[in-house]
C-alpha atoms as a printed R data frame, in Angstrom:
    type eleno elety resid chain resno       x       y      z
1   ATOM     1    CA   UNK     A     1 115.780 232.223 62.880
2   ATOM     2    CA   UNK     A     2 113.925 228.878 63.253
3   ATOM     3    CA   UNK     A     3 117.190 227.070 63.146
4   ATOM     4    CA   UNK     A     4 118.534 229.041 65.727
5   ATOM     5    CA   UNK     A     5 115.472 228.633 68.200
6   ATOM     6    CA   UNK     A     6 115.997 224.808 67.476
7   ATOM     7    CA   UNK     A     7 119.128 224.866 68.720
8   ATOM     8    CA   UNK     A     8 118.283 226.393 71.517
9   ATOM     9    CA   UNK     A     9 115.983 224.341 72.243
10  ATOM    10    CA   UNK     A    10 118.305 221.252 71.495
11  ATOM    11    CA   UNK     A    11 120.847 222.995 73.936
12  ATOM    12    CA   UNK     A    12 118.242 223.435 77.131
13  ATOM    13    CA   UNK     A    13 117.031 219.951 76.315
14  ATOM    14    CA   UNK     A    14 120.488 218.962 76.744
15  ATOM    15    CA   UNK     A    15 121.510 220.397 79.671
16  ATOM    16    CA   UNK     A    16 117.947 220.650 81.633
17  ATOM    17    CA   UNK     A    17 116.878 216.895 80.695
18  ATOM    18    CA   UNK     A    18 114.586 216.850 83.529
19  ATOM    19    CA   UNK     A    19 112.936 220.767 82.657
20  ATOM    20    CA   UNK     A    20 110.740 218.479 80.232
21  ATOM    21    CA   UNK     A    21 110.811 215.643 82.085
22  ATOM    22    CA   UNK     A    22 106.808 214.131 82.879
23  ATOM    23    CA   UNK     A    23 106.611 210.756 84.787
24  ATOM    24    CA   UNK     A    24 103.015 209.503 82.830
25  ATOM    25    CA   UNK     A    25 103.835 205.018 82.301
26  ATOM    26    CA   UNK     A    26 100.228 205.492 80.283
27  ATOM    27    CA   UNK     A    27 101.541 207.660 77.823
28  ATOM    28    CA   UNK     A    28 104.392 208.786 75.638
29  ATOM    29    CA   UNK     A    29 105.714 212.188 76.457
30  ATOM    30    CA   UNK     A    30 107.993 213.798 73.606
31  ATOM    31    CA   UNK     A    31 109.356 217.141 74.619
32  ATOM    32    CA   UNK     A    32 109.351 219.147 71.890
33  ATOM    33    CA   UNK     A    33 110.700 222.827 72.515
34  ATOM    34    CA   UNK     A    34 111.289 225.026 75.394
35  ATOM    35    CA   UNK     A    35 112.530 228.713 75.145
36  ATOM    36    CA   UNK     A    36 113.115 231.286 78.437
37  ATOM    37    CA   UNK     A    37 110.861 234.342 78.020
38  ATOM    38    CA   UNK     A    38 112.962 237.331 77.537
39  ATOM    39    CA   UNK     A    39 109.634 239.825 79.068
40  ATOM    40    CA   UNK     A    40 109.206 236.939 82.037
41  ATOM    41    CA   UNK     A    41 112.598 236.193 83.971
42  ATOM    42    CA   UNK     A    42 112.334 232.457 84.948
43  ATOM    43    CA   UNK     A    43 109.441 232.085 82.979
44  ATOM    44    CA   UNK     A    44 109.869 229.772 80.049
45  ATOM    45    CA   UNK     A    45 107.246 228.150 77.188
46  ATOM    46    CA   UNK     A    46 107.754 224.332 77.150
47  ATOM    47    CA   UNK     A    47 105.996 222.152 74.441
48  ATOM    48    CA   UNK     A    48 105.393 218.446 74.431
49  ATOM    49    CA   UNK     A    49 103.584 215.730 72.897
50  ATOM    50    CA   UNK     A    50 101.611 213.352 74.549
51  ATOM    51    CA   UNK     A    51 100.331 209.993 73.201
52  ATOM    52    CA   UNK     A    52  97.783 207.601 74.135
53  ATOM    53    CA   UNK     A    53  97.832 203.441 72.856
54  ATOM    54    CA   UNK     A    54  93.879 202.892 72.500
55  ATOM    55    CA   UNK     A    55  91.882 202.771 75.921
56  ATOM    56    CA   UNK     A    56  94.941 204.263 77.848
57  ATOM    57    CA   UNK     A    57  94.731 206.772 80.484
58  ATOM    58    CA   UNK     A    58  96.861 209.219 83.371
59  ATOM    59    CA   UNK     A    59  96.124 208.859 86.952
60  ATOM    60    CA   UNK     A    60  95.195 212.558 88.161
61  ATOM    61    CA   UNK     A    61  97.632 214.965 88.506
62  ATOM    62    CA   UNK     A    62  98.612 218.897 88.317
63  ATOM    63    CA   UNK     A    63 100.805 221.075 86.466
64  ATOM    64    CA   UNK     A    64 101.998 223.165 89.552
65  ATOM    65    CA   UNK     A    65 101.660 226.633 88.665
66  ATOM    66    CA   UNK     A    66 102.154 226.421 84.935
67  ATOM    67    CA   UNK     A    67  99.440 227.681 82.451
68  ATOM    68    CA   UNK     A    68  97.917 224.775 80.310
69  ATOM    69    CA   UNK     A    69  96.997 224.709 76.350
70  ATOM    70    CA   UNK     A    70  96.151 221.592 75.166
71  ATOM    71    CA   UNK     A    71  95.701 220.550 71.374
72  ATOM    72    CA   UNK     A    72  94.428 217.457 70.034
73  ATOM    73    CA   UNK     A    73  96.288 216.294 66.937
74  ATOM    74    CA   UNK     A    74  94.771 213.049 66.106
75  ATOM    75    CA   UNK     A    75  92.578 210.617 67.759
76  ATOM    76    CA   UNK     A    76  90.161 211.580 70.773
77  ATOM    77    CA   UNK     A    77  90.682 212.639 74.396
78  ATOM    78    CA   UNK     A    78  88.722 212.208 76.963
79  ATOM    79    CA   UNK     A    79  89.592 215.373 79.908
80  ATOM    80    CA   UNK     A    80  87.866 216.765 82.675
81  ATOM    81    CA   UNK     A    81  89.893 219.571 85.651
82  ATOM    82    CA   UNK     A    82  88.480 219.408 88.942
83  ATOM    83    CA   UNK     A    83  84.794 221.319 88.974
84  ATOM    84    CA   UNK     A    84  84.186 221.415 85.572
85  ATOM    85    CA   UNK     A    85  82.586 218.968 83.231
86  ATOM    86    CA   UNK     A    86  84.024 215.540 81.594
87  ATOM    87    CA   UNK     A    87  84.603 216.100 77.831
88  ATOM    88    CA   UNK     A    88  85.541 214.306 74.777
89  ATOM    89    CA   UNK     A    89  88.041 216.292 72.690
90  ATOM    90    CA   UNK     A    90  88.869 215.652 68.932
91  ATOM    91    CA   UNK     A    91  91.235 217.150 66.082
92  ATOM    92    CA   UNK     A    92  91.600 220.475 66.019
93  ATOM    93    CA   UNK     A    93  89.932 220.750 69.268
94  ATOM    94    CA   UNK     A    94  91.790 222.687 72.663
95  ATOM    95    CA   UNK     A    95  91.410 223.024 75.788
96  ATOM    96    CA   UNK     A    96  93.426 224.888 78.639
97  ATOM    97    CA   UNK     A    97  93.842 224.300 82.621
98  ATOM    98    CA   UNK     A    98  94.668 227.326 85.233
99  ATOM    99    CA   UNK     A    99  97.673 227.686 86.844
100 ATOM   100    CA   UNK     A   100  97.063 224.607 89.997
101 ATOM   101    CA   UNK     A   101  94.340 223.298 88.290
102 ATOM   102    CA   UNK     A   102  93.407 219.497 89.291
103 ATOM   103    CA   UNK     A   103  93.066 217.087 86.377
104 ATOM   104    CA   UNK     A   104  91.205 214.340 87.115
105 ATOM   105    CA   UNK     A   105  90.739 212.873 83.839
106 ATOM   106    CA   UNK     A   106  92.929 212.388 81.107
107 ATOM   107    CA   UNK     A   107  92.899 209.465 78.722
108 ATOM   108    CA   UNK     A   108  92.574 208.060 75.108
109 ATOM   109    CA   UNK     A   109  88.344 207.910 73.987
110 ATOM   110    CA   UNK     A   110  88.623 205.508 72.127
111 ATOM   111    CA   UNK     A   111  89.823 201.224 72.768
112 ATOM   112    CA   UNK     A   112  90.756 201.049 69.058
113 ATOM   113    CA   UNK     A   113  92.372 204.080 67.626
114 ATOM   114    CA   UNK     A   114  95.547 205.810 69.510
115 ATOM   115    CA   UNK     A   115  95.201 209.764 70.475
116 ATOM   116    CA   UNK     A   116  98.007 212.631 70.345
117 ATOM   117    CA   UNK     A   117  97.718 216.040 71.535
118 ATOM   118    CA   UNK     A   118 100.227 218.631 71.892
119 ATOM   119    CA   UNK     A   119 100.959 220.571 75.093
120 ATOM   120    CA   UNK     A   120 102.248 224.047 75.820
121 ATOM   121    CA   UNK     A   121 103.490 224.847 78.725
122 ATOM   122    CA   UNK     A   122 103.865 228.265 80.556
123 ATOM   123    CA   UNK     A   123 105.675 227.825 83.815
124 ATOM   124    CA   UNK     A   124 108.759 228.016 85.887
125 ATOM   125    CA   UNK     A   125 111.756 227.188 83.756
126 ATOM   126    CA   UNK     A   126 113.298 224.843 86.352
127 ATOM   127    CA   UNK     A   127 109.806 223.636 87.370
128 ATOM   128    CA   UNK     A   128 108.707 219.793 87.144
129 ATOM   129    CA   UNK     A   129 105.846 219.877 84.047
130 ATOM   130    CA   UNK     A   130 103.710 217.597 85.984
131 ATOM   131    CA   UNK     A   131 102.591 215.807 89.452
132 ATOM   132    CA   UNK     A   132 101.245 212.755 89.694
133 ATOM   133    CA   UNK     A   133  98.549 212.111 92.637
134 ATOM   134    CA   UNK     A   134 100.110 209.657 95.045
């Protein structure tokens, strides 16, 4: 079964190169997976990695109307959406962002260690992951 999702996922990755697409020059985004949900029609789960080189950061940006879970594999992150606190999120640690939500913050803690979180994705299958602020 898991080698069948893979190739799935290998097969939308190939033919939908930009469904995982995410313009970021301060970090390395590695799509992972992305599956249609069967329940959801044009719905689909998209997973990526993101990593930070020490003392890197994103300009602020949205997800459109996708549904945000973020989880921080190694290093530390620093994050903060619009009208909520700044935090500093480590290993094992999550956070998620609401459909629109405004990130304003989003970077690597630390100058001397890199940071790598995993993001999952709930949103339009043919929708752009993420928007830049111009």
């Amino acid at each position: 079964m898991i080698g069948k999702s893979l190739a799935v996922a290998a097969a939308l990755a190939l033919t939908a190169p930009n469904a995982l697409a995410v313009e970021d020059t301060a970090a390395t985004v590695t799509p992972q997976f992305m599956h249609a949900l069967p329940e959801m029609p044009g719905k689909a789960m998209k997973v990526v990695t993101v990593s930070y080189a020490p003392g890197a950061a994103s300009p602020a940006h949205r997800h459109g109307r996708a549904f945000v879970y973020a989880y921080v594999l190694s290093g530390k992150v620093r994050t903060q959406v619009e009208g909520e606190p700044e935090k500093i999120v480590g290993p094992g640690e999550g956070w998620f962002e609401a459909p629109g939500a405004h990130h304003i913050v989003s970077g690597n803690a630390s100058t001397t260690e890199p940071a790598k979180f995993l993001v999952v994705f709930i949103a339009d299958d043919k929708a752009d992951l993420t928007v830049m602020d111009k």
